[in-house]
Residue frames as a rotation matrix with the C-alpha (Angstrom) as fourth column:
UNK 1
0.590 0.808 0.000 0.00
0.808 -0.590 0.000 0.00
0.000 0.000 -1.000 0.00
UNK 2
-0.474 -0.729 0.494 1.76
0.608 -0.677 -0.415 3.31
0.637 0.103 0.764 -1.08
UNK 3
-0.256 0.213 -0.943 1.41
0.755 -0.566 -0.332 6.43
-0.604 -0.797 -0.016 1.33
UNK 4
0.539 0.218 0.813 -0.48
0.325 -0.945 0.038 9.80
0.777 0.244 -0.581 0.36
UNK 5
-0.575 -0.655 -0.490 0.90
0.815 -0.512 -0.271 12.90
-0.073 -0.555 0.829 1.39
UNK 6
0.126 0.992 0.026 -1.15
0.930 -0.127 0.344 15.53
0.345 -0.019 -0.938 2.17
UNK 7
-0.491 -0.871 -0.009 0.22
0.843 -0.472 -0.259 19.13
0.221 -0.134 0.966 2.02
UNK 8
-0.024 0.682 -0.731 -0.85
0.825 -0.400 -0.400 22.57
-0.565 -0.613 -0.553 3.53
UNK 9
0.699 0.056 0.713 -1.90
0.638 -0.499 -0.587 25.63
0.323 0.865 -0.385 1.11
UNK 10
-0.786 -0.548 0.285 1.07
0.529 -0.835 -0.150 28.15
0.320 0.033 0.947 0.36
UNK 11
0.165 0.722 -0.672 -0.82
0.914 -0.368 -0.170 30.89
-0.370 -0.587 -0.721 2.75
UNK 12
0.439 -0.301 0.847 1.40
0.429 -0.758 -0.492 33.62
0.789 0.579 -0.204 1.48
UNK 13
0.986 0.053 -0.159 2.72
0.163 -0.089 0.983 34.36
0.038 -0.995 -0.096 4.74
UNK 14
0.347 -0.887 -0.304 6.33
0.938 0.322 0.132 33.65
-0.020 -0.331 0.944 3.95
UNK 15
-0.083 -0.396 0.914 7.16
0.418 -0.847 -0.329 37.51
0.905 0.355 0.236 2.80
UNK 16
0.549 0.554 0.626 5.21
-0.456 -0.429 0.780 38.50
0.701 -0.713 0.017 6.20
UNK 17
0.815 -0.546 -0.195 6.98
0.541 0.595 0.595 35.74
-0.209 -0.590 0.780 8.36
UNK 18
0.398 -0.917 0.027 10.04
0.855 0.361 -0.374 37.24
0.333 0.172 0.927 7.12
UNK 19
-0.121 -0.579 0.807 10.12
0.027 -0.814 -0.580 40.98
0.992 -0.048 0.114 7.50
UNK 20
0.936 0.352 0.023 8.37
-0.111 0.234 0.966 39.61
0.334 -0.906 0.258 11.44
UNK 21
0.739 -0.623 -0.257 11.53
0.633 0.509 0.584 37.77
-0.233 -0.594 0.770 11.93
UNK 22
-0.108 -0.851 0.514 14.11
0.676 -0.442 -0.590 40.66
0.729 0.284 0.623 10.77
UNK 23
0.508 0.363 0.781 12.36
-0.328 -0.757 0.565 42.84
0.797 -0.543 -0.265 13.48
UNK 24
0.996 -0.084 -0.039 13.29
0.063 0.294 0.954 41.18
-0.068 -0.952 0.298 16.56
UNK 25
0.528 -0.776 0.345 16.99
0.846 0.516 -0.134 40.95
-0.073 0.362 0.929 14.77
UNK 26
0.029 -0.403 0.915 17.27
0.334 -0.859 -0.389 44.57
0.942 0.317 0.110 14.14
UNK 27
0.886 0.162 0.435 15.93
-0.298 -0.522 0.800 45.52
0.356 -0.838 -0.414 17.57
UNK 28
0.613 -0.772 -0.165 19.36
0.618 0.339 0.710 43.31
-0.492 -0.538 0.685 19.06
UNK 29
-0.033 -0.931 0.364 21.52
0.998 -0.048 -0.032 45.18
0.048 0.363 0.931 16.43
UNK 30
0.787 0.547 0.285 19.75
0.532 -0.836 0.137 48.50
0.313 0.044 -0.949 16.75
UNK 31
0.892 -0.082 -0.444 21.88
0.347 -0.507 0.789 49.95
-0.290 -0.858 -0.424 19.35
UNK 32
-0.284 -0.933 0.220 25.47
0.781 -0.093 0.617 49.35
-0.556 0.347 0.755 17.32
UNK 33
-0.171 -0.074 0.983 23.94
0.972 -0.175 0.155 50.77
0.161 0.982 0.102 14.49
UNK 34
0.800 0.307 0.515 22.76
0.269 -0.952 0.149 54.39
0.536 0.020 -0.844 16.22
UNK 35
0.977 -0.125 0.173 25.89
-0.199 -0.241 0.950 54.09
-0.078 -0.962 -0.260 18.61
UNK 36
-0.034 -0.927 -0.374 28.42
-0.961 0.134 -0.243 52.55
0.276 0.351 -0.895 16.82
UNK 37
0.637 -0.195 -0.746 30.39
0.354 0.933 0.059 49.64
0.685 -0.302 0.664 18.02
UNK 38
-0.188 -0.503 0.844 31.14
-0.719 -0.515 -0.467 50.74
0.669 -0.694 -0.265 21.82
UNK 39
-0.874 -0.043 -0.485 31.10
0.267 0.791 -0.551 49.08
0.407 -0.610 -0.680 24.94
UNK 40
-0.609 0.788 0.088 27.69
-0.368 -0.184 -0.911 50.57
-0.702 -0.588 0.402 26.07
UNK 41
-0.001 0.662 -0.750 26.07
-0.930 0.274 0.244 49.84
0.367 0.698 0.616 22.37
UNK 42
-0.734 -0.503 -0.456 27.34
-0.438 0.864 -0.247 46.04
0.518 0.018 -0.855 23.23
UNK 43
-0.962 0.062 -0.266 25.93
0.246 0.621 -0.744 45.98
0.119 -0.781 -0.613 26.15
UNK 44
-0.216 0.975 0.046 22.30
-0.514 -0.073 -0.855 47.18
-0.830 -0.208 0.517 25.73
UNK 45
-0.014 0.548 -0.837 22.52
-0.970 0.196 0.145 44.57
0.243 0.813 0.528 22.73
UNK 46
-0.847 -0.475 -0.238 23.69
-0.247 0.749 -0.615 42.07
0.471 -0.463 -0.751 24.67
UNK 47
-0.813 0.491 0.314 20.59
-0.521 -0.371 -0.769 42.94
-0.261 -0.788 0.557 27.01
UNK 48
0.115 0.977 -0.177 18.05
-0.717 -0.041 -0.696 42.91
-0.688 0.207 0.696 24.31
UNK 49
-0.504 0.150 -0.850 19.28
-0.845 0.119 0.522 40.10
0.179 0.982 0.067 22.52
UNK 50
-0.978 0.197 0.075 16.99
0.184 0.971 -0.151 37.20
-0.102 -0.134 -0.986 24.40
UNK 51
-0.456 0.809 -0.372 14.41
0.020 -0.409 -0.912 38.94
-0.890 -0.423 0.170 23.71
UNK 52
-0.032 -0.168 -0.985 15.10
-0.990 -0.133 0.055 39.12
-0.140 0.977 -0.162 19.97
UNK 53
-0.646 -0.040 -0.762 15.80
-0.505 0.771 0.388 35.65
0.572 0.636 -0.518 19.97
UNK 54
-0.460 0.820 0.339 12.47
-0.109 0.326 -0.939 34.59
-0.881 -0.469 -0.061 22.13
UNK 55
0.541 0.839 -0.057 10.34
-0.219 0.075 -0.973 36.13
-0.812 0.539 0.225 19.16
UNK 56
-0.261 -0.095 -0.961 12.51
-0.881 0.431 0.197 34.44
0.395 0.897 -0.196 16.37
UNK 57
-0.958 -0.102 0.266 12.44
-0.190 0.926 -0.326 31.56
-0.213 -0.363 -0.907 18.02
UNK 58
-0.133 0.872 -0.472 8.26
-0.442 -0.478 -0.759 32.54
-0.887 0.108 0.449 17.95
UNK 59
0.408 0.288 -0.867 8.09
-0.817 -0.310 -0.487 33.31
-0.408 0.906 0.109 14.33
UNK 60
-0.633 -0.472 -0.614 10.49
-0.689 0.704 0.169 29.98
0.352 0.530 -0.771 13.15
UNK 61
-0.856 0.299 0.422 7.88
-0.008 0.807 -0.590 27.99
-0.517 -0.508 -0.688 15.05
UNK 62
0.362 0.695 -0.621 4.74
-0.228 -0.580 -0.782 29.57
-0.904 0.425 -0.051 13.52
UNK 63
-0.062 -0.207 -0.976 6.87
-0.990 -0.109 0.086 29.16
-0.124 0.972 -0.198 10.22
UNK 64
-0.772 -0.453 -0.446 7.26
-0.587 0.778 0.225 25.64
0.245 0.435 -0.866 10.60
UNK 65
-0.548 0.781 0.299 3.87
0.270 0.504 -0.821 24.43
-0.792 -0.369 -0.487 11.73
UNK 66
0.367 0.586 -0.722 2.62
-0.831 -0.142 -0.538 26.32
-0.418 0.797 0.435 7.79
UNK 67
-0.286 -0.377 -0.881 4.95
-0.837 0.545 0.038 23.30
0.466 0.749 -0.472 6.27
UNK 68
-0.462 0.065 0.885 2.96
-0.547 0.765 -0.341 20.49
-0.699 -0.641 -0.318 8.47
UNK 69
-0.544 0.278 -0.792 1.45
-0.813 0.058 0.579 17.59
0.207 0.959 0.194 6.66
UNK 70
0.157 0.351 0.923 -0.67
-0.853 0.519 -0.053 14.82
-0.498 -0.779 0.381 7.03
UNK 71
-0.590 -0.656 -0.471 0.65
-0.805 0.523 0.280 10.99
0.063 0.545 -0.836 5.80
UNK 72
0.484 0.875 0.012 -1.59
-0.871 0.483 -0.090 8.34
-0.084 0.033 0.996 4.99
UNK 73
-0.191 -0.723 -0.664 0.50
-0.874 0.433 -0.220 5.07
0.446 0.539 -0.715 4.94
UNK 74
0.336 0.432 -0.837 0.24
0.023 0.885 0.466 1.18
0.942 -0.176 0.288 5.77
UNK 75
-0.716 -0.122 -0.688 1.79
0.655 0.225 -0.721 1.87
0.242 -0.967 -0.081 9.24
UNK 76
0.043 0.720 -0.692 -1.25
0.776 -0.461 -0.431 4.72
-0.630 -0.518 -0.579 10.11
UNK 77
0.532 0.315 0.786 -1.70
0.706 -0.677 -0.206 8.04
0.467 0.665 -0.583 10.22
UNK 78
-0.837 -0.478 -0.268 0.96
0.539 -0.804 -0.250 11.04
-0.096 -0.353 0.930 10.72
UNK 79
0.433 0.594 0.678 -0.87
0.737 -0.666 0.112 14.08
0.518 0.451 -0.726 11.15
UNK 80
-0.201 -0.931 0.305 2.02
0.589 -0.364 -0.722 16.58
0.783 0.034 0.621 11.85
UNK 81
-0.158 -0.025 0.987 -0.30
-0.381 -0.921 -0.084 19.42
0.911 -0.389 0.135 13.71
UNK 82
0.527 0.844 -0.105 -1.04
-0.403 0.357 0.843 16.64
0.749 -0.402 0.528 16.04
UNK 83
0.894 -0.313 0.320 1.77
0.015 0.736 0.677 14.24
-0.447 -0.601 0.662 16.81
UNK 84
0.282 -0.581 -0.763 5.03
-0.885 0.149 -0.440 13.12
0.370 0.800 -0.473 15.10
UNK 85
-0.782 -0.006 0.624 4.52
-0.016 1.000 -0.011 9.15
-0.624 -0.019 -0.782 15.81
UNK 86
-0.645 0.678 -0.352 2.05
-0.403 0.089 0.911 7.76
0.649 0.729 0.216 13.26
UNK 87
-0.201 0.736 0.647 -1.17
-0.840 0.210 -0.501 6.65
-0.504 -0.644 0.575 15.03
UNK 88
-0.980 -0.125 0.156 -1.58
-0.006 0.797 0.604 2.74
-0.200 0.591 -0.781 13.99
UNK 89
-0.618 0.769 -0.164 -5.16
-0.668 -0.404 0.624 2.29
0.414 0.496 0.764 12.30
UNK 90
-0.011 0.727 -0.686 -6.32
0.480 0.606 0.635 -0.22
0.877 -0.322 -0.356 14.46
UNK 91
-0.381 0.564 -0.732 -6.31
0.914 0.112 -0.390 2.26
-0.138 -0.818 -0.558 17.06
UNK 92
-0.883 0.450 -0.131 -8.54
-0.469 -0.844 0.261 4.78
0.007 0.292 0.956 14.97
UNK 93
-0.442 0.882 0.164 -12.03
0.207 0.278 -0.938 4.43
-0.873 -0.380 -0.305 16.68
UNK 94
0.588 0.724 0.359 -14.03
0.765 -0.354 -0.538 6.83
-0.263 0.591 -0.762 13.99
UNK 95
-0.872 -0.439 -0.216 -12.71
0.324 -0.849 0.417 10.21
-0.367 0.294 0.883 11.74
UNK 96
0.617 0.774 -0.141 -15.69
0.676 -0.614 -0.407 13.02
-0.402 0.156 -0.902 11.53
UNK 97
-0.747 -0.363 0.557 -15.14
0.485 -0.871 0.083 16.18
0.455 0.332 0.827 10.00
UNK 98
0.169 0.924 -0.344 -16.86
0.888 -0.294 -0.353 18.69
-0.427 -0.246 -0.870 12.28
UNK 99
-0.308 -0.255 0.917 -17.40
0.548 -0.835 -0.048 22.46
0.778 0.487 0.397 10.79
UNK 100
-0.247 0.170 -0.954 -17.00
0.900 -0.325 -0.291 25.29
-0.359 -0.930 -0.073 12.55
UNK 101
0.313 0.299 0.902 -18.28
0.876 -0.458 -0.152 28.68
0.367 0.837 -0.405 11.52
UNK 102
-0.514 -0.797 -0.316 -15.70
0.856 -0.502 -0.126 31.73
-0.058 -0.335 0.940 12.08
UNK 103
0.295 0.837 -0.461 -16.96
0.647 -0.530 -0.548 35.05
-0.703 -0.137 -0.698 12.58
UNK 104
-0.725 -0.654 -0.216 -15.14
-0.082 -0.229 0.970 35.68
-0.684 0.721 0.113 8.87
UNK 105
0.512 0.645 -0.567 -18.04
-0.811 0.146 -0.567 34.23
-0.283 0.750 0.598 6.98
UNK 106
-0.356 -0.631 -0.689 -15.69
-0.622 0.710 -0.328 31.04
0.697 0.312 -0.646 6.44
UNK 107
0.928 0.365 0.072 -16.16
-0.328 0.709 0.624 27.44
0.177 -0.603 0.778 7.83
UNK 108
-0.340 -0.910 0.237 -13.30
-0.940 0.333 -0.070 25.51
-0.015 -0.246 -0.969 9.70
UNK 109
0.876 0.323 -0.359 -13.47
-0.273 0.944 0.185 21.57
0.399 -0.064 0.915 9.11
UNK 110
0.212 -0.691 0.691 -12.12
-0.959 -0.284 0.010 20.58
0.189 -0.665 -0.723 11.44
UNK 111
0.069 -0.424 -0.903 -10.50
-0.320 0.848 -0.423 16.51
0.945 0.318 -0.077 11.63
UNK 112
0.194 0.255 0.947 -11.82
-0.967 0.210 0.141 14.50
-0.163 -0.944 0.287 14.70
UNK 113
-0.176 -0.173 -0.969 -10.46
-0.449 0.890 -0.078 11.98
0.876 0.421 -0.234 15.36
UNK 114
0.563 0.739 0.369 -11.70
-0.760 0.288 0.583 9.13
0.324 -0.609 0.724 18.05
UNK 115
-0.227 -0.868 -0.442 -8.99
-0.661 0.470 -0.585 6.87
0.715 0.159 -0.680 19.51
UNK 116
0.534 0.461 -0.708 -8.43
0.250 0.715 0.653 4.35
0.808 -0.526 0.267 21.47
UNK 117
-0.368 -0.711 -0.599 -5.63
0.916 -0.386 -0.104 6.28
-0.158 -0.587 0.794 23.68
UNK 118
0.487 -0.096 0.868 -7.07
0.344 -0.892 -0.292 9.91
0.803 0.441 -0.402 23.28
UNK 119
0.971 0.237 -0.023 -5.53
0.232 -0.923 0.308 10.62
0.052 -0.305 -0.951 26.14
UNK 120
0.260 -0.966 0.009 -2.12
0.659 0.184 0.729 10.71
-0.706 -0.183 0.684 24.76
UNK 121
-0.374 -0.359 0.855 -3.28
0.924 -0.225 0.309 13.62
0.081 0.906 0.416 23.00
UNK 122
-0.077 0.062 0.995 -4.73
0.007 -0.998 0.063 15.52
0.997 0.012 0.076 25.17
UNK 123
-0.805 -0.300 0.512 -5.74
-0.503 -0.111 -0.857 16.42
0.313 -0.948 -0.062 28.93
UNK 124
-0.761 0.628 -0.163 -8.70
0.603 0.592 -0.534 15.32
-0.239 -0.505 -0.830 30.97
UNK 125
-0.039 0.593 -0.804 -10.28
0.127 -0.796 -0.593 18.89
-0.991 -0.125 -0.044 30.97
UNK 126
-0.419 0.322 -0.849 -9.69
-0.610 -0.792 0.001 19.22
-0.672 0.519 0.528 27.38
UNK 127
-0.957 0.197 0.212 -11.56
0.152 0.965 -0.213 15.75
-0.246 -0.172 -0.954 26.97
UNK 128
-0.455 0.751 -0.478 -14.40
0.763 0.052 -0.645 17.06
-0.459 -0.658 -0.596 28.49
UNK 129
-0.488 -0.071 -0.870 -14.08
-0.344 -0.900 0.267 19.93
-0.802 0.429 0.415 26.51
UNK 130
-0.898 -0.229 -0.376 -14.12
-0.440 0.486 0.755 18.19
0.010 0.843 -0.537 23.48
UNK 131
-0.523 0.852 0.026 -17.14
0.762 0.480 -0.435 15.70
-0.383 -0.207 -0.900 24.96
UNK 132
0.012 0.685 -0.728 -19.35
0.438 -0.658 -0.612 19.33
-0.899 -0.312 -0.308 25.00
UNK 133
0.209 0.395 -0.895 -18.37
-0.480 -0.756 -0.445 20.98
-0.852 0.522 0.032 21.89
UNK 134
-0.643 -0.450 -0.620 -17.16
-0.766 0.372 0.524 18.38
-0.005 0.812 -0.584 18.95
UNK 135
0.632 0.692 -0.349 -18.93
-0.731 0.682 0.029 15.05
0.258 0.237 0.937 20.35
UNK 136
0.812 -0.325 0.485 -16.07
-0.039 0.798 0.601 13.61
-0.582 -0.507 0.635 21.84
UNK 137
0.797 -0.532 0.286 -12.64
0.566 0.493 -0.660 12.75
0.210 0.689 0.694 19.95
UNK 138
0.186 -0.789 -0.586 -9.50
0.491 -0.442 0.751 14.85
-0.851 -0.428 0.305 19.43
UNK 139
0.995 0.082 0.063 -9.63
0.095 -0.494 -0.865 17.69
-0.040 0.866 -0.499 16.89
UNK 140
0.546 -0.772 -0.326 -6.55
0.311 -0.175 0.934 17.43
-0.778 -0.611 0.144 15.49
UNK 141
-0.747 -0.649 0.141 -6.11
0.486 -0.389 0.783 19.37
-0.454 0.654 0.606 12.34
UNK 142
0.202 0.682 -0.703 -8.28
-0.681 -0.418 -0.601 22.68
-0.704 0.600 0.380 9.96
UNK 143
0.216 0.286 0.934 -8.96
0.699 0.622 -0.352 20.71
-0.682 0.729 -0.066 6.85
UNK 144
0.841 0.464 -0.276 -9.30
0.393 -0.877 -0.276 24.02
-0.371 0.124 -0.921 5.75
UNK 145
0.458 -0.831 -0.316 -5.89
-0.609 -0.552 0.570 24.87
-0.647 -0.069 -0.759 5.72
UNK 146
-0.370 -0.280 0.886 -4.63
0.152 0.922 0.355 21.72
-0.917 0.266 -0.299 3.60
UNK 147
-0.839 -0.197 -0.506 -4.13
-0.481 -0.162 0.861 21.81
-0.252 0.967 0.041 -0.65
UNK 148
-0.895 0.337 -0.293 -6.86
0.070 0.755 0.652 18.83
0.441 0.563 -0.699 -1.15
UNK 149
-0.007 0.857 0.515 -10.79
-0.583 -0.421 0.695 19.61
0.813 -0.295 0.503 -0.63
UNK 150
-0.051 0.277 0.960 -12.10
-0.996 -0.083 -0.029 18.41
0.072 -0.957 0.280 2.53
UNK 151
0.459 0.694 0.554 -14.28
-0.724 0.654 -0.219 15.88
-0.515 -0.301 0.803 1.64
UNK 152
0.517 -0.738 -0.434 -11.24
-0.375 0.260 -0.890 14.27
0.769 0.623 -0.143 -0.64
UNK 153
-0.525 -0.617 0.586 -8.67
-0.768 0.047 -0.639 14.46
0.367 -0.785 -0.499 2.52
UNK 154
-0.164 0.671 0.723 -11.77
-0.986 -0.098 -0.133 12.39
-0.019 -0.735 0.678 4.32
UNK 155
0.745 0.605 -0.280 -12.81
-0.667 0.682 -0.299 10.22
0.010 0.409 0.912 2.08
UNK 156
0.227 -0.685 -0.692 -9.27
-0.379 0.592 -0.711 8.75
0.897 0.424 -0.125 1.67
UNK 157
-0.637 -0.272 0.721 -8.60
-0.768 0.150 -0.623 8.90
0.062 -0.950 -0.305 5.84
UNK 158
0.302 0.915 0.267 -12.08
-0.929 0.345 -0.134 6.59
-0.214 -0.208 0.954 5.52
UNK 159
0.707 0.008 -0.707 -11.13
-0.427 0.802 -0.418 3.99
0.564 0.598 0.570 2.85
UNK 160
-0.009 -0.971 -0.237 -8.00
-0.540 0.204 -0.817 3.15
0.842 0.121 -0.526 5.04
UNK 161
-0.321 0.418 0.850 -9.77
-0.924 0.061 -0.379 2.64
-0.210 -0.906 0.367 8.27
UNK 162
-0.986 -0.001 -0.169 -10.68
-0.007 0.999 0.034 -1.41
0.169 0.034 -0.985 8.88
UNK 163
-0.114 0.992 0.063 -14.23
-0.489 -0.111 0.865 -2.17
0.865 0.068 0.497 9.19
């Protein structure tokens, strides 16, 4: 059985992600540049530069969670925004797609999934959570966000599943 791959849409973000992450970079170098290279510039870059590298650190996360994916193969399912162990398919209870409606005018579909371990994916409280507003399971990816239509992404997560 060959594996699908299942990629997330180019958001356009990357141009935005970048001039984000040059900010936090300039603020650390600011000071040389208006001061020179002295021992006081040093040291108020020295100051600010965990701060600078908190919010890259930020923004390189945030970048790398736009390149997640989800893998459809004979050992399970990866879904990247979830886990990074594949989940074996005999312990996938049920996959829904529930929609949510944003206050954009857009729906989120949102990839429930029903295990036999959910809680190695989440907490008790957000269980319970889940129980009240999904129906139970572990939302664990926007459909939405993801190159292939919804009901495509589904239909294939279905056919693999064991009766």
């Amino acid at each position: 059985m060959e594996s699908d791959i299942i990629h997330k849409k180019d958001s356009g973000h990357l141009i935005v992600l970048s001039v984000v992450m040059a900010l936090p970079a300039s603020i650390f170098l600011w000071p040389l540049f208006i001061a020179g290279v002295t021992t006081r510039a040093m040291e108020v870059a020295v100051y600010i530069f965990p701060v600078s590298a908190f919010f890259m650190f930020v923004i390189y996360r945030l970048y790398k969670t736009s390149k997640n994916r989800i893998f459809l193969s004979h050992k399970g399912l990866l879904i990247e925004d979830l886990t990074s162990e594949f989940i074996p398919w005999s312990d996938i209870l049920s996959v829904d797609v529930v929609e949510q409606p944003v206050y954009r005018g857009a729906t989120a579909h949102w990839l429930v999934l029903k295990t036999k371990y959910d809680g190695k994916f989440s907490s008790k409280f957000v269980r319970r959570m889940n129980d009240h507003l999904v129906g139970g399971g572990v939302p664990s990816c926007n459909l939405t966000a993801y190159k292939d239509p919804v009901d495509l992404v589904w239909s294939n997560i279905q056919g693999r599943l064991k009766p």
